[in-house]
N, C-alpha and C positions, 0 to 999 in steps of 0.2 A: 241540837245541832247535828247538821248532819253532812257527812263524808262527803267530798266530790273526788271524783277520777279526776286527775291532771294531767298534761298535756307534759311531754319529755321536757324539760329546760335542762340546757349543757350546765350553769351556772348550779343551780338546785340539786343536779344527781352527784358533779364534782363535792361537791360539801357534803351530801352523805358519804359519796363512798371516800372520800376523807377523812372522814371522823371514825369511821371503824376500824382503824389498827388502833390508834386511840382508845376508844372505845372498847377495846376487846384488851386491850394493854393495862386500863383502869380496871378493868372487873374481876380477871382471870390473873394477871401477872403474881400476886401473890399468895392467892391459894393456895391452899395446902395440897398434891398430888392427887389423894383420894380422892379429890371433887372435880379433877381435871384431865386425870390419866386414859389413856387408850385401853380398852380390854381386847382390840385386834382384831374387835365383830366387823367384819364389813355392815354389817346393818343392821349399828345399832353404834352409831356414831358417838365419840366424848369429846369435850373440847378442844380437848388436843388434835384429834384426827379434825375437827372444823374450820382449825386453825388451819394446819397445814393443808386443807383440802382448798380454801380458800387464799392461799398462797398458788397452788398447783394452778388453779382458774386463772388470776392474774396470768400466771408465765405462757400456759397452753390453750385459754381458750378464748378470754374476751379483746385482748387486743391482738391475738394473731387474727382472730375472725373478724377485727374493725379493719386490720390490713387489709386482705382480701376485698373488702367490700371497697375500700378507700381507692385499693389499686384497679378497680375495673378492668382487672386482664381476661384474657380469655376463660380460664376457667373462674369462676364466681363460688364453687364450693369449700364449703370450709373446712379445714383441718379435725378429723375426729379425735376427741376430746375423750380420756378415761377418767371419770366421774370419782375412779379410786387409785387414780396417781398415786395419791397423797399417802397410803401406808407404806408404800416402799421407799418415798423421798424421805419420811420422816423419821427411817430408824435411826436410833441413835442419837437422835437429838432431844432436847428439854422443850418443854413448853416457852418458859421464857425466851430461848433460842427461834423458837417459830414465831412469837412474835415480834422480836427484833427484824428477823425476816422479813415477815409479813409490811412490815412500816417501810422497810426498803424497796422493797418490790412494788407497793400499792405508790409511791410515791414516783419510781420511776414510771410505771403505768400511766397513773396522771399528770406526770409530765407529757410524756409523747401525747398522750389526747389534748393537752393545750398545744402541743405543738399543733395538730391539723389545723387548727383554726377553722373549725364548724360552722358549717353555713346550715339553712333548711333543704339548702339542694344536696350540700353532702348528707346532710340526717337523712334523705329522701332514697338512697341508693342503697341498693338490694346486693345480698350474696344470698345463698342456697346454702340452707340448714338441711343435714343428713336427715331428719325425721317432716322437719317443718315444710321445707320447701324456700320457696322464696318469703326472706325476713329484711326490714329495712335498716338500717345503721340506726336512726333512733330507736328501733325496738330492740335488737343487741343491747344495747348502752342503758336502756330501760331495767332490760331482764338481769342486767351487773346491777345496778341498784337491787332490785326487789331480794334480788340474790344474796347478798349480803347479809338485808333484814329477814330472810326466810334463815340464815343461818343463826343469826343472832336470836333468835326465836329457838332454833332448834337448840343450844346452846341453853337456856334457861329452861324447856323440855326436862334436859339430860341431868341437869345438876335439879330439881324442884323432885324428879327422883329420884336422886336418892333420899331423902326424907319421905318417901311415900307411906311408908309406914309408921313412920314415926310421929306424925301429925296427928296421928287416930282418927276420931270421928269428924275431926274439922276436914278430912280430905272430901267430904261432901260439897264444901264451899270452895274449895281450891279447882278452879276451871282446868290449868294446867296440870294437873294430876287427872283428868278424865279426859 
């Protein structure tokens, strides 16, 4: 069987990027700390900083930049986005905490994008990415999906190491350890 690339649907990306406060609420909410905590690396991310970083994206970058594109005013560039928000928003708080968060925030999010009421002419309408250039509102809305599941991803990374050693010789078969 084999993969095909698919085409945006509002309907399909809403239900992913729904299911992942959920999703990240099921896996992570009762973990023990050791498997979840920040070590404060800018680069070298743990749940906790994934969480909160994907809290940060909701508030600053994916629906402020669907505004912009939605408002077609004069300027069409988007608001720049700090990629490490998230360690200074999240001192002081629990993981648990950031996911309560997270569920509140991704919920108001997808509210306002069912507010637009999405057409292909609105999916069709361009703002100006700082690096990218000109990007269309369905590829925004796109890259918030993939976004998500590249974190979710990154997230199982972060925790499959710390067992890296402790596997032994089976870390040969473990793809995620190499």
């Amino acid at each position: 069987m084999s993969i095909t690339s698919m085409d945006f649907d509002v309907n399909d990306a809403n239900a992913v990027l729904s299911a992942t406060p959920r999703t990240l609420r099921a896996w992570l909410g009762d973990l023990p700390v050791e498997w979840t905590a920040s070590n404060g690396d800018h680069n070298d991310w743990q749940p906790f900083d994934i969480v909160g970083h994907l809290i940060h994206a909701d508030e600053t970058d994916w629906i402020p930049r669907a505004r912009v594109i939605l408002a077609q005013g004069e300027d069409l560039h988007f608001p720049p986005f700090d990629r490490f928000g998230q360690f200074e928003k999240t001192k002081g708080k629990t993981l648990k905490t950031l996911l309560e968060e997270f569920a509140v925030v991704r919920r108001k999010c997808l509210d306002e994008w069912s507010s637009w009421k999405l057409t292909p002419e609105k999916l069709a309408l361009i703002g100006i990415h700082p690096e990218f250039g000109e990007v269309s509102l369905a590829q925004l809305l796109s890259t918030w999906v993939v976004h998500d599941l590249t974190h979710i991803r990154q997230i199982a990374i972060a925790m499959a190491r710390r067992y890296e050693e402790a596997v032994g010789p089976w870390k040969a078969y473990l793809s995620i350890l190499n």
